[in-house]
C-alpha positions in Angstrom: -4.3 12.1 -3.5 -2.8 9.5 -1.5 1.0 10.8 -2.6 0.5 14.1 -1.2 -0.2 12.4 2.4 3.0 12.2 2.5 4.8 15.5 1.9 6.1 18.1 4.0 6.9 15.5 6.5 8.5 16.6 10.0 9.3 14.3 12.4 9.3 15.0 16.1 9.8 11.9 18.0 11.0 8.3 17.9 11.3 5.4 20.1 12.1 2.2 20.0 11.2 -1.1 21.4 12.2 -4.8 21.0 9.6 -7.7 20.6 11.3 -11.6 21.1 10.1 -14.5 19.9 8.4 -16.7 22.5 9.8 -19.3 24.3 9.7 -22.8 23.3 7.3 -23.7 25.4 5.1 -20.4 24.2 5.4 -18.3 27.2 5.6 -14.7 26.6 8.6 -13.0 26.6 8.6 -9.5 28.1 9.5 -7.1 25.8 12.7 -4.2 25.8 10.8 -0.9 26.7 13.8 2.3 25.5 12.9 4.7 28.3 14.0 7.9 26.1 13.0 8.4 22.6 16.0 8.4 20.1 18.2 11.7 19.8 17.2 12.9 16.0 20.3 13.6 13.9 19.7 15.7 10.7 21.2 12.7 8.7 19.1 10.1 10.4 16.2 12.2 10.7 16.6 12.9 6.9 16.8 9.0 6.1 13.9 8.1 8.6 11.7 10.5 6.5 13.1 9.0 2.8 12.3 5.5 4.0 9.1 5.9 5.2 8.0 7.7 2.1 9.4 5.5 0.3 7.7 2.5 1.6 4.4 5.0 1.2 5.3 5.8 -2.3 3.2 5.4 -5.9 5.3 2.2 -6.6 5.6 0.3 -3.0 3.2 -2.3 -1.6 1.2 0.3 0.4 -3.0 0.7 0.6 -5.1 3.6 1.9 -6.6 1.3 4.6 -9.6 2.2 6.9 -10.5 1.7 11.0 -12.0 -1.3 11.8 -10.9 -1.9 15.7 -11.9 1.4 17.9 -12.0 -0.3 21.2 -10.7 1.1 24.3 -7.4 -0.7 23.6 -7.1 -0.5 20.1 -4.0 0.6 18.3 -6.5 3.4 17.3 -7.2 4.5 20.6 -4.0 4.5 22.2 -3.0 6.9 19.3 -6.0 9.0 19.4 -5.5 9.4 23.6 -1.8 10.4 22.7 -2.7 12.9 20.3 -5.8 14.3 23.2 -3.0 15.0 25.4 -2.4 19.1 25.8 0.6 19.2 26.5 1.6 15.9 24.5 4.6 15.5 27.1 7.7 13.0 26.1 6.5 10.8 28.8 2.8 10.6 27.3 4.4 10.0 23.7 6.8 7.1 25.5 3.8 5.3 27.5 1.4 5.6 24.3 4.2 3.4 22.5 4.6 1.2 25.2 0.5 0.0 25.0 1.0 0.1 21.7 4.1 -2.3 21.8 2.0 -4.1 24.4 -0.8 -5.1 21.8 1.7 -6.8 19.2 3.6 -8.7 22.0 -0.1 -9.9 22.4 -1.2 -10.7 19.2 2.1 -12.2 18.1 0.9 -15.7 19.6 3.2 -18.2 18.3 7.3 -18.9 17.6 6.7 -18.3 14.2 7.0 -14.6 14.6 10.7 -14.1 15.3 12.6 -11.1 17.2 11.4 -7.2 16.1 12.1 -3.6 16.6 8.8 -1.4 16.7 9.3 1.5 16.0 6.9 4.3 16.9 7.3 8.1 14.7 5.0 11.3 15.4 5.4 14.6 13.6 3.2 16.1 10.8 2.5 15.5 7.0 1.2 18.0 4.1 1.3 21.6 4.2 -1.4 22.0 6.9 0.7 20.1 9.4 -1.6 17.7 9.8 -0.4 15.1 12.8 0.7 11.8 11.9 1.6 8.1 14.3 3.3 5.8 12.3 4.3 2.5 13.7 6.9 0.3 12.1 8.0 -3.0 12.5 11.4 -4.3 11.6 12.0 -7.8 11.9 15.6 -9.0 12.8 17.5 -11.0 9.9 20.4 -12.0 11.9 19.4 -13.1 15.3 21.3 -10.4 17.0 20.0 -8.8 20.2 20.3 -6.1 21.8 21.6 -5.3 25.2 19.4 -4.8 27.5 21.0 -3.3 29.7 21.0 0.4 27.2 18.4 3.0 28.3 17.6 2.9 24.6 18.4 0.7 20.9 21.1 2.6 19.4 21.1 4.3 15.7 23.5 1.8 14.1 21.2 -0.5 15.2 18.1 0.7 13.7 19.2 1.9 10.7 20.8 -2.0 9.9 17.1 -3.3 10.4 15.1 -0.5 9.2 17.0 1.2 6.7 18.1 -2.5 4.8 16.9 -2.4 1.3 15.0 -5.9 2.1 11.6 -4.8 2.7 9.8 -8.1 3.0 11.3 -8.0 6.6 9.6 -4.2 7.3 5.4 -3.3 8.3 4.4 -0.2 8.3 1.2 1.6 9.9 0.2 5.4 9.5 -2.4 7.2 11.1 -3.2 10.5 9.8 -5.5 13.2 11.7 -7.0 15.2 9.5 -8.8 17.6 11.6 -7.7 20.4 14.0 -9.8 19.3 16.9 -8.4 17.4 19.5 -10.7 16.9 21.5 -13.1 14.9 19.0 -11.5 12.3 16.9 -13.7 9.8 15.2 -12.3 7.3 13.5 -14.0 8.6 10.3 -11.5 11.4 10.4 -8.2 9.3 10.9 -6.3 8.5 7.3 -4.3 5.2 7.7 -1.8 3.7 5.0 -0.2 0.4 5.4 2.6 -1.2 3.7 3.3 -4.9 3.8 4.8 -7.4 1.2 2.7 -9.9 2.1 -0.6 -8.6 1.1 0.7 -8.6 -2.4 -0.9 -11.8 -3.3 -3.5 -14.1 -2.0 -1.2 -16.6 -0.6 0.7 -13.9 1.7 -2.4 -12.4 2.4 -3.2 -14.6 6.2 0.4 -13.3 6.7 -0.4 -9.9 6.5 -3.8 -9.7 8.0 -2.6 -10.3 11.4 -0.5 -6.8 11.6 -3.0 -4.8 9.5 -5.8 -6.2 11.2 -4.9 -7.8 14.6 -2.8 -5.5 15.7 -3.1 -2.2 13.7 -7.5 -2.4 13.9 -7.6 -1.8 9.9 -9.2 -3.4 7.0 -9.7 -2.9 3.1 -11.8 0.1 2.4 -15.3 -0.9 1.9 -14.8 1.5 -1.7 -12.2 -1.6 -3.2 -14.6 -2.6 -5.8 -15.4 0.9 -7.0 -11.7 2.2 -6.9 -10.7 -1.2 -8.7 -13.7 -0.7 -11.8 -12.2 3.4 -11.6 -8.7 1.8 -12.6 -9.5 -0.3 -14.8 -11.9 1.9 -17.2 -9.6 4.8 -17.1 -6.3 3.1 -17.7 -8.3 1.9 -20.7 -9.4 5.8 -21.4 -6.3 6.7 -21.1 -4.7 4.2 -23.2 -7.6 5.2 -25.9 -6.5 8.4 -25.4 -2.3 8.3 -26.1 -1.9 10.1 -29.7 1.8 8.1 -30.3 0.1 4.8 -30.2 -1.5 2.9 -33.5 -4.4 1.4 -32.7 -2.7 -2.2 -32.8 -0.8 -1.2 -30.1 -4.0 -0.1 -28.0 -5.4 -3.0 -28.2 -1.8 -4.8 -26.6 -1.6 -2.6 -24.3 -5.2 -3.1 -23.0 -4.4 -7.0 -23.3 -2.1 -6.2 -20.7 -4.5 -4.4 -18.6 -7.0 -7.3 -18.5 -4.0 -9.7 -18.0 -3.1 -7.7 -14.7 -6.5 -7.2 -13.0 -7.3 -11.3 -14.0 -4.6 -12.6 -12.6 -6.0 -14.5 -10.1 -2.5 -14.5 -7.6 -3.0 -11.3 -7.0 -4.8 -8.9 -4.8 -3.5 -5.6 -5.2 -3.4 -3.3 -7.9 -0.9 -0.9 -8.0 -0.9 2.0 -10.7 2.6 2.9 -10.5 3.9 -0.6 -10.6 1.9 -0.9 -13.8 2.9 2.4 -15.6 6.1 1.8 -15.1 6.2 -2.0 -16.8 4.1 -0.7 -19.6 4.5 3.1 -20.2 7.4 5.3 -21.2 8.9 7.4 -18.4 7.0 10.5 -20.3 3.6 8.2 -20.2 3.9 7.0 -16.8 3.8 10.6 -15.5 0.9 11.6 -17.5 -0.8 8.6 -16.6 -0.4 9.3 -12.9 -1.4 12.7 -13.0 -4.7 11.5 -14.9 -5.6 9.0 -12.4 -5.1 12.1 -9.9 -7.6 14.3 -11.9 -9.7 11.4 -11.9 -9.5 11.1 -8.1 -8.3 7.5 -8.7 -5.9 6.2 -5.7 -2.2 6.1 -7.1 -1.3 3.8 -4.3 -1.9 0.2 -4.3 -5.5 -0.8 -4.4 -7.8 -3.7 -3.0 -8.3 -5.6 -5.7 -12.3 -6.4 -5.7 -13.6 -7.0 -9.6 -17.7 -7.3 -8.8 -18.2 -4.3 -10.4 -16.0 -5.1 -13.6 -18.7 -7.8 -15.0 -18.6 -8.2 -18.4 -16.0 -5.6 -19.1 -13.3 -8.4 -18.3 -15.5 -11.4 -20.1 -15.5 -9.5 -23.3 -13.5 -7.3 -25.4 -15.8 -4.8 -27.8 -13.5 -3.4 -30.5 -15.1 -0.5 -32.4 -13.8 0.1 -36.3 -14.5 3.8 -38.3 -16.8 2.2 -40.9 -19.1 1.7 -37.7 -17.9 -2.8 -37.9 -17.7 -4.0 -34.1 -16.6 -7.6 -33.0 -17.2 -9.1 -29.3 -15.1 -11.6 -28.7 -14.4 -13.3 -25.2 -11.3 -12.3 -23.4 -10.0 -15.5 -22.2 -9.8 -16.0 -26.4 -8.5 -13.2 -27.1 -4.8 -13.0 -27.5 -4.5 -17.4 -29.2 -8.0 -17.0 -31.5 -7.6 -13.4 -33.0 -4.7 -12.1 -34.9 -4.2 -8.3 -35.5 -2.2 -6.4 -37.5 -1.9 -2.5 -39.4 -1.8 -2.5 -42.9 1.9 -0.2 -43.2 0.6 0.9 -46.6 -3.1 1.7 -46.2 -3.2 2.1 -41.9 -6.2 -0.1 -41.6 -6.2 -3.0 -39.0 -6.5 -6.3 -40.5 -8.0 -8.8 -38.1 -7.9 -12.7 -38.8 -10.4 -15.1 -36.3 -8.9 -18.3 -36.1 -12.2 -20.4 -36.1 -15.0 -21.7 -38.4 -18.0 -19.5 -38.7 -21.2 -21.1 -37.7 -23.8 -18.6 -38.2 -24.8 -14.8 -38.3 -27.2 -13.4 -35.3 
């Protein structure tokens, strides 16, 4: 599953470069190449690999993502020719991040986008080693510049931008190789992940698409709308399914379900983020190791509901003497009252409205 991408991580190299914003009349701003790659220390390379797993992690922003852009100078393609490379030299790794840096200088097109580190990572994820290129922007929250006169951005610096709690000011890009060959690497073999802040909700969304999509060459995963109906009908089995619950609270619970996936602010669904507002510390990790068995992403998800129909129109509940009542989900939760009797254990149900006929 998407959480194991992320394990066993080593990281080899990292650079960074600085982005500016553009002048006031527009004009491009060149950016500050580093011409070595940052000296790794066991604390920072130990911190480099929390945070990015962190921003990968179950309850973060991120979203298995898929290649869009494979053009010859495509985000993609400069990774892909980096990772061709035999001997995969410093100086290959360096000019790689330097196109790559290129592209966003590019594709940032207005002041609006204000000063940046980029950050560019390569090493190997999961216990097959696989390679991994993960590109990172940081944005600057203080206005303060570097000197551009350093051969490189020092580690005080990046770990004040990067390493900041405040994520809304961090991008992230990872691209994953999961095949030995390098010498034939379809985009149909890369894994990429993003996280971003702003493609929580719809009205972040034109934020976000112009680093996942403009510049990084990804997209949602044309699967959205069959991952999204997996969520949402096995949450509900597994709801079904959790022996300390009463049947009352079932039915809450998958109130709260259709509450999350209606909400009509917000574009990504995010099992962790709901396990852990609804579910027990004990739950939550069964839950996410359900969805796992499942093959169900445990990441954030695309939220597309065309397959969902009229399982979020209607709620169907089901009763042992074989009784079963439709009723329409927006009406749900103000028209129907339900309780457990504490004496018998049978749910008592009260429709606030006038019958007007039997079908």
């Amino acid at each position: 599953m998407a959480q194991d991408a992320f394990r066993n991580m080593i990281i080899k190299r990292v650079i960074v470069h600085q982005v500016f914003r553009r002048d006031t009349d527009n004009k491009v701003r060149n950016p500050f190449f580093s011409s070595e790659c940052v000296t790794l220390s066991d604390d920072f390379n130990t911190k480099m690999k929390e945070r990015i797993i962190k921003l990968l992690g179950q309850e973060s922003h991120s979203i298995r993502m898929e290649i869009e852009d494979d053009g010859e100078e495509s985000t993609y393609s400069h990774v892909v020719k980096y990772w061709k490379c035999k001997s995969r030299e410093e100086n290959k790794f360096i000019d790689a991040s330097k196109e790559i840096t290129n592209n966003l200088v590019k594709i940032q097109d207005s002041r609006r986008y204000p000063d940046a580190l980029l950050l560019c990572v390569e090493g190997t994820v999961r216990k097959d080693n696989r390679d991994f290129f993960c590109i990172i922007k940081a944005e600057s929250q203080d206005g303060f510049l570097i000197t551009q006169e350093a051969e490189k951005i020092g580690l005080d610096y990046i770990a004040n931008l990067f390493m900041t709690k405040n994520e809304k000011f961090q991008k992230l890009g990872m691209f994953i190789k999961t095949v030995d060959s390098n010498d034939n690497i379809p985009k149909n073999v890369v894994e990429t992940y993003l996280f971003d802040s702003n493609t929580d909700d719809s009205i972040s969304k034109a934020k976000a698409k112009y680093f996942y999509h403009d510049f990084l060459g990804l997209n949602f995963r044309n699967d959205s709308k069959k991952q999204t109906s997996a969520f949402f009908h096995e949450t509900k089995n597994f709801i079904n399914s959790i022996k300390e619950l009463n049947d009352v609270e079932k039915i809450e619970l998958t109130t709260e379900l259709l509450d999350y996936i209606n909400d009509p602010d917000r574009m990504i669904i995010n099992a962790g983020e709901f396990a852990k507002k609804y579910f027990s510390a004990t739950v939550k990790d069964n839950y996410v190791r359900f969805l796992e068995e499942k093959q169900i992403d445990t990441n954030s998800i695309h939220k597309d509901v065309k397959m969902l129909g009229n399982a979020l129109k209607y709620r169907k509940l089901c009763f042992g003497n074989f009784v079963k009542l439709q009723i329409p989900s927006d009406l749900f939760s103000e028209d129907v009252d339900i309780k457990r009797d504490a004496k018998s254990g049978e749910t008592l149900i009260t429709i606030k409205g006038m019958m007007l006929n039997e079908r």
